[in-house]
C-alpha positions in Angstrom: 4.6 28.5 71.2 3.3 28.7 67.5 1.3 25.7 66.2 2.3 23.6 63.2 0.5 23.8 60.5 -0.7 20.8 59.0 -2.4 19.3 55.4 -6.4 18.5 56.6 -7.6 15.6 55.2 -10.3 17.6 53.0 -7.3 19.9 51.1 -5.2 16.1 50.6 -8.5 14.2 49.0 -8.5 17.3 46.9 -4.8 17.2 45.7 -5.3 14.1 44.9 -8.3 14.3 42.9 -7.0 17.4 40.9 -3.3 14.6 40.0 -6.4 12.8 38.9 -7.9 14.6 36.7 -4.7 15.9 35.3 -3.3 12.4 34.6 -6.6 11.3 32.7 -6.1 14.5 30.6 -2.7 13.4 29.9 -3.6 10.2 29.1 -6.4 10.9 27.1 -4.4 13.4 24.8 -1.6 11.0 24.8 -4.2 7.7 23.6 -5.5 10.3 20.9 -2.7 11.3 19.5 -1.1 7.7 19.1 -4.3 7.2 17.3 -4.4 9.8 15.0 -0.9 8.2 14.3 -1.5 4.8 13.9 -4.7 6.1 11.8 -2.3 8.4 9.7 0.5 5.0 9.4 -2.2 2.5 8.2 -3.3 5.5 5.5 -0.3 5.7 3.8 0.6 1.8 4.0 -2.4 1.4 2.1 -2.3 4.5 -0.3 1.2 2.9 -1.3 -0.4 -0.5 -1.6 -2.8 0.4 -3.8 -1.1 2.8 -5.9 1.6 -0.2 -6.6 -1.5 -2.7 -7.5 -3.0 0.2 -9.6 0.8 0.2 -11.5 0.8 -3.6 -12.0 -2.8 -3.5 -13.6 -1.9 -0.6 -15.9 1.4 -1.8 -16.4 -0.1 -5.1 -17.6 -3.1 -3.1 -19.5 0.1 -1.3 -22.0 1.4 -4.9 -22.5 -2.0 -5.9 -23.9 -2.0 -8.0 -27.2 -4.6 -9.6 -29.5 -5.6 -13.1 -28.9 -3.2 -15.6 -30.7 -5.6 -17.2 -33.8 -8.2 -14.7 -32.4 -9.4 -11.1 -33.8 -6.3 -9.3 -34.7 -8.5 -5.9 -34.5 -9.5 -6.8 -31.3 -7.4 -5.9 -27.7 -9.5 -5.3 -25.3 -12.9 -6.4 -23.8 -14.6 -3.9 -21.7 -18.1 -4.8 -20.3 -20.4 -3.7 -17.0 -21.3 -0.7 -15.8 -23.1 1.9 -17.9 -23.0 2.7 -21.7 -20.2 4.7 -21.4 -18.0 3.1 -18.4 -17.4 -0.2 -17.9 -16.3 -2.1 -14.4 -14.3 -5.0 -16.2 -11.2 -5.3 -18.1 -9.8 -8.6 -20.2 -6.8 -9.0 -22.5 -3.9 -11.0 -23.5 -0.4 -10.2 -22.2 2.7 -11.9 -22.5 3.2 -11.3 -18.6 4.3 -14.6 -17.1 5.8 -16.1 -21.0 7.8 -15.3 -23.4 6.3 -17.3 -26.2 2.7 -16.7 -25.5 0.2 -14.5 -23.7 -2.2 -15.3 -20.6 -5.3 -14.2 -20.1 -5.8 -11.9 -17.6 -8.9 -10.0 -16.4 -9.3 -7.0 -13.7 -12.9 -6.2 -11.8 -13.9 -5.5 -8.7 -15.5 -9.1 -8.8 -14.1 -12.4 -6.8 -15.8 -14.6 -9.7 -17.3 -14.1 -13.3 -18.1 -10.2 -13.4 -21.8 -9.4 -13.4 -22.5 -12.6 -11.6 -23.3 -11.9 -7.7 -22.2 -8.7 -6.7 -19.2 -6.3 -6.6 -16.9 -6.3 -3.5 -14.6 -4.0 -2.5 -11.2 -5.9 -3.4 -9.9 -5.5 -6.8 -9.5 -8.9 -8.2 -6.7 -10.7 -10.8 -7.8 -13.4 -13.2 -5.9 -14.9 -15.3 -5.2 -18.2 -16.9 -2.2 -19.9 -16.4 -0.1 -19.2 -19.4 1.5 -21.7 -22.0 5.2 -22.9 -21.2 7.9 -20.7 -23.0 8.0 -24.0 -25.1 4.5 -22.8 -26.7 2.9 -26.1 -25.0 0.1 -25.7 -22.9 0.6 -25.1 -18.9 0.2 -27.1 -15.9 -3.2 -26.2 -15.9 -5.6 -24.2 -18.0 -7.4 -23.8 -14.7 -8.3 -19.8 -14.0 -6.6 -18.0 -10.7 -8.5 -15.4 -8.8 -6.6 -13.5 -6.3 -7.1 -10.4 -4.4 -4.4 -7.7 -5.4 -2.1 -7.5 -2.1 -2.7 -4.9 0.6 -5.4 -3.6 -0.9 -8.3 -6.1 -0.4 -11.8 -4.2 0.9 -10.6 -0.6 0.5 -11.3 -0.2 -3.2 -14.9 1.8 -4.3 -15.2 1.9 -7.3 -12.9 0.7 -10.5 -14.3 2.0 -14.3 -12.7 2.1 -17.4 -13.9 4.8 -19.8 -14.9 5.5 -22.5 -16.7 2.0 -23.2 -17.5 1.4 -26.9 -21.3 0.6 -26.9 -21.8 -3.4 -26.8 -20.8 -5.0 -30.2 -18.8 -2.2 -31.6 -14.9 -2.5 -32.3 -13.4 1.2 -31.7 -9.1 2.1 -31.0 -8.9 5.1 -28.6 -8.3 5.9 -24.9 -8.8 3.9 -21.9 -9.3 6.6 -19.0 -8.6 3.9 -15.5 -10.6 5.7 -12.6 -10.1 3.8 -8.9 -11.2 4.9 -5.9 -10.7 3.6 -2.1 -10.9 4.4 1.3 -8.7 3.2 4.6 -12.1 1.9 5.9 -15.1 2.4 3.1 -17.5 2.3 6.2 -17.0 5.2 8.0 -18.4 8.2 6.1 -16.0 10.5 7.3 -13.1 8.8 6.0 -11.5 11.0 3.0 -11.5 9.1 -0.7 -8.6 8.9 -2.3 -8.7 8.8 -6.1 -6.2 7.4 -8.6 -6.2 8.3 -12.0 -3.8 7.2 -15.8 -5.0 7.0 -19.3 -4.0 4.5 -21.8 -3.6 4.7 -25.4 -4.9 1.7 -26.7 -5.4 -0.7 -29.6 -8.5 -2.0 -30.9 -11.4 -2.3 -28.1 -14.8 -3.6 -27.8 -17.3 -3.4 -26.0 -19.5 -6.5 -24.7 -22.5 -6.8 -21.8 -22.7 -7.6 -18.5 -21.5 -11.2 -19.3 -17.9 -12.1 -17.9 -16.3 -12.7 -21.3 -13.5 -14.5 -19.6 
């Protein structure tokens, strides 16, 4: 009479251990790779939400006008930065009017540029503009706001070539912003955006906010 052959106890705790290690493998290839696509999601949400910020600024930069009753030669004010490269923008556009213009200014700031520190959100300020009536607005008080979807990312934001302080010059203004998904991990790739302008009058002021 033959004898049955049987699973030992030893060969079943060792089945069991290799489903183990197979499942964790599974898993572990699995959690990585819904990672690398969330990772890969959240990049290009925010590429395309700072690329459409980036738009809206230079789109707002082209509608740029002199100051009503102020220098007619005058369009822009660049200032920060180096000699050659400035980290603030302010102009007059008739953005949110028909009649007049607001002011409207674009830094890496959250307050008066060159006062504190610069973050890594790129800011909006602008005063509230005059009614299409040409009277004054509800309130002459300045707005700050973070451009949407973007706020924390951006590394740097410079607008060449600055004229050197004092000195009214009409040319090109050459937008340069960087960012990154997460600006504190090193390994993270920097993405770069890039237009140039051709301008009216600009000039070039100090580290003051000139807003």
């Amino acid at each position: 009479m033959k004898r049955r052959k049987g699973v030992t106890l030893v060969e079943l705790l060792v089945a069991v251990a290799l489903l183990s290690l197979l499942m964790v493998a599974f898993y572990t290839v699995f959690k990585m790779g819904n990672k690398a696509y969330q990772t890969g999601e959240k990049r290009v949400e925010i590429i395309q939400n700072a690329r459409v910020a980036f738009d809206r600024m230079v789109s707002e930069i082209r509608q740029a006008m002199p100051e009503v009753g102020g220098n007619p030669d005058v369009v822009f004010q660049i200032g920060g930065g180096t000699s050659k490269a400035g980290t603030w923008i302010t102009f007059y556009a008739p953005i949110d009017s028909v009649e007049g213009a607001e002011k409207i200014q674009f830094s890496r700031y959250s307050g008066e540029p060159g006062v504190g520190s610069e973050t890594n959100t790129l800011y909006r300020r602008a005063d509230n503009p005059p009614t299409d009536s040409g009277n004054p607005g509800p309130s002459s008080q300045e707005i700050t706001a973070a451009m949407p979807g973007i706020e924390g990312i951006v590394t740097y934001l410079y607008f060449n070539e600055r004229p050197p302080v004092g000195v009214v010059h009409s040319g090109l203004i050459k937008i340069t912003m960087k960012f990154k998904a997460d600006p504190t991990d090193a390994n993270e790739p920097e993405f770069v955006l890039h237009n140039i302008i051709k301008t009216g009058f600009c000039y070039g002021i100090g580290m003051g906010g000139g807003f």
